[in-house]
C-alpha angles and dihedrals in degrees: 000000000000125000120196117199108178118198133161096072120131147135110293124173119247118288089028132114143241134191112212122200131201110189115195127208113203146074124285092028088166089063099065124086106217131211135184123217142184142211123191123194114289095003138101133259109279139183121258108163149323146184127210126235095271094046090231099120133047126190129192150185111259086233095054098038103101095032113040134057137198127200135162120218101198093186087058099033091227137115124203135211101205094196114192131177093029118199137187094274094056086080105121146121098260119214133188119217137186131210120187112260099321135122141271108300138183098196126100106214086049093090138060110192121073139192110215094239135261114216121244113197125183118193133201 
């Protein structure tokens, strides 16, 4: 019912920055809260950021606070990950995820709707 196509992903030195983009094809777009999550090699899925359906509450990873953003655009059906200040660990398969009308979780199994990942990679 709801289809997640991420973009924007490459390969960035370190201290750069990135804008990552989820584009969502489906009805009722405003209703989903929306997360972003990563995967490094080797490592688990873990939780990077995410916005409710209203928009009205952000959560992030204390890692990320003071260096990503996320922010939803309705009119467009997309949600964004602005990523600054990029380091090594940052390193991860990113993906986007959608959960009807919620709020801002960090849990994985929390939502039901996944983009299929676009790599990030930071060099040195």
């Amino acid at each position: 019912q709801l289809q997640l196509v991420e973009s924007g992903g490459g390969l960035v030195q370190v201290g750069g920055s990135l804008r990552l983009s989820c584009a969502a094809s489906g009805r009722a777009f405003e209703s989903y809260a929306l997360a972003w999550f990563r995967q490094g090699p080797g490592k688990g899925r873990e939780f990077v950021a995410a916005i409710d359906w209203t928009g009205g509450s952000k959560k992030y990873r204390d890692s990320a606070k003071d260096r990503f953003t996320i922010s939803r655009d309705n009119a467009k059906n997309t949600v964004y990950l602005q990523m600054n200040s990029l380091k090594p660990d940052d390193t991860a398969v990113y993906y986007c995820a959608a959960r009807f009308r919620a709020v801002a979780g960090s849990g994985e199994g929390e939502y039901r709707y996944w983009g299929q990942g676009t790599q990030v990679t930071v060099s040195s």
